[in-house]
C-alpha positions in Angstrom: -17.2 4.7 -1.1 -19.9 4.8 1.2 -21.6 1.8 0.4 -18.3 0.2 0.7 -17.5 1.4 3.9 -21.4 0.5 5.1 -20.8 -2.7 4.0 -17.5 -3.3 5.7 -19.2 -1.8 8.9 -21.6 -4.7 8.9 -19.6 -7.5 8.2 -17.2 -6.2 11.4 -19.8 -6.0 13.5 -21.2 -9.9 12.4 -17.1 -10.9 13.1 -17.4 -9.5 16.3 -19.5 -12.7 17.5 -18.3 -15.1 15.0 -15.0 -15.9 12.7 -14.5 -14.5 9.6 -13.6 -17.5 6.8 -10.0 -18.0 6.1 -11.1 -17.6 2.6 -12.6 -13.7 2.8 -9.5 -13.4 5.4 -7.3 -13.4 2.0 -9.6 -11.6 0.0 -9.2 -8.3 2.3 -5.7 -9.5 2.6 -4.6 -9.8 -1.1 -7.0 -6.7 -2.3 -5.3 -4.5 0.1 -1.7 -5.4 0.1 0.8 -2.7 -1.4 2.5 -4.3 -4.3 5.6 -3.2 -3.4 6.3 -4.1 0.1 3.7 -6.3 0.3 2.5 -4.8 4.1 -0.9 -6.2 4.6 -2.9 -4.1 5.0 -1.7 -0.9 2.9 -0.3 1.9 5.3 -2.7 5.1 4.3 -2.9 6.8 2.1 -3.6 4.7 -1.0 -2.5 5.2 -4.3 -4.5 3.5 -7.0 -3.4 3.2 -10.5 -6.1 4.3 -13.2 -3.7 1.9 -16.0 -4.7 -1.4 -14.2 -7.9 -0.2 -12.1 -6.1 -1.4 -9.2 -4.9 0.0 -5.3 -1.0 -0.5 -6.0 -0.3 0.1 -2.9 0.9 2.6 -0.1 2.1 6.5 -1.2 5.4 5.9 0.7 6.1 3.0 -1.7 4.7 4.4 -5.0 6.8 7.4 -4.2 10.3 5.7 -3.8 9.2 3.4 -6.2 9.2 6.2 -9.0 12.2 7.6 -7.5 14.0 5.3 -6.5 17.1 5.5 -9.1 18.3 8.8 -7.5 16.4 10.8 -9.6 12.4 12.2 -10.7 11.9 9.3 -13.6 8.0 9.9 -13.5 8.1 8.2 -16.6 8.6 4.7 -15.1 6.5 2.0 -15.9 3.8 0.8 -13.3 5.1 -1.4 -10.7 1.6 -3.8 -11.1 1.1 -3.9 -15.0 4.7 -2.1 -16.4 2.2 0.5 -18.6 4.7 3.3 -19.9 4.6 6.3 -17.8 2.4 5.2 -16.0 3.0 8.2 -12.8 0.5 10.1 -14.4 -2.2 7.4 -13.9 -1.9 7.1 -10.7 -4.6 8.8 -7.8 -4.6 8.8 -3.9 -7.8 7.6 -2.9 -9.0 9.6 0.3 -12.0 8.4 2.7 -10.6 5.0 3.3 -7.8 5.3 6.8 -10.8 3.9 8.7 -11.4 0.8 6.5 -7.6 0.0 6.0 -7.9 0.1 10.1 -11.2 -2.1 10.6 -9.4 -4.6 8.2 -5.8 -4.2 10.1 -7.8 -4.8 13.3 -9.7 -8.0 11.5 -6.7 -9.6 10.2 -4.9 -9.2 13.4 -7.7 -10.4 15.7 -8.0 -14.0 13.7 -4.7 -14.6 14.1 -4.7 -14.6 17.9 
């Protein structure tokens, strides 16, 4: 995670004298979207799901999504790949609020 967020740190501070490409706009955009509301970028924290090796999306919305028929059915399926009880595979990642806000603040900025 720290490479990662060294990395992301020099690319926004290249952006902040040129444009980032539409095209690596939608990569931060789609790899950081919650699957379920589809916010761009994911509000903090993150849940990623260990079934499909993906970010799935923001707690709030993982949350409701397991709960959301009124009762605790942890053993829903995933709202990305549908594994079986998939609640259990599923992990906050921590460390990353000021990447999700660089990325906010990118997106944002290139569409003034």
């Amino acid at each position: 995670i720290q490479h990662m967020r060294k990395d992301f740190e020099t690319v926004f501070e290249l952006n902040k004298t040129m444009n980032v490409s539409i095209a690596l706009r939608r990569i931060f955009a789609d790899s950081f979207r919650c699957c379920i509301c589809q916010s761009t970028p994911i509000k903090p924290p993150i849940i990623y799901s260990r079934c499909c090796k993906t970010i799935l999306g923001c707690q709030t919305c993982v949350d409701t999504w397991y709960r959301r028929d009124g009762d605790d059915n942890m053993n829903k399926g995933c709202p990305k790949c549908r594994a079986e009880r998939a609640y259990t595979e599923t992990t906050v990642v921590k460390g990353l609020d000021e990447l999700i806000e660089a990325i906010d603040m990118l997106l944002n900025r290139q569409l003034e």
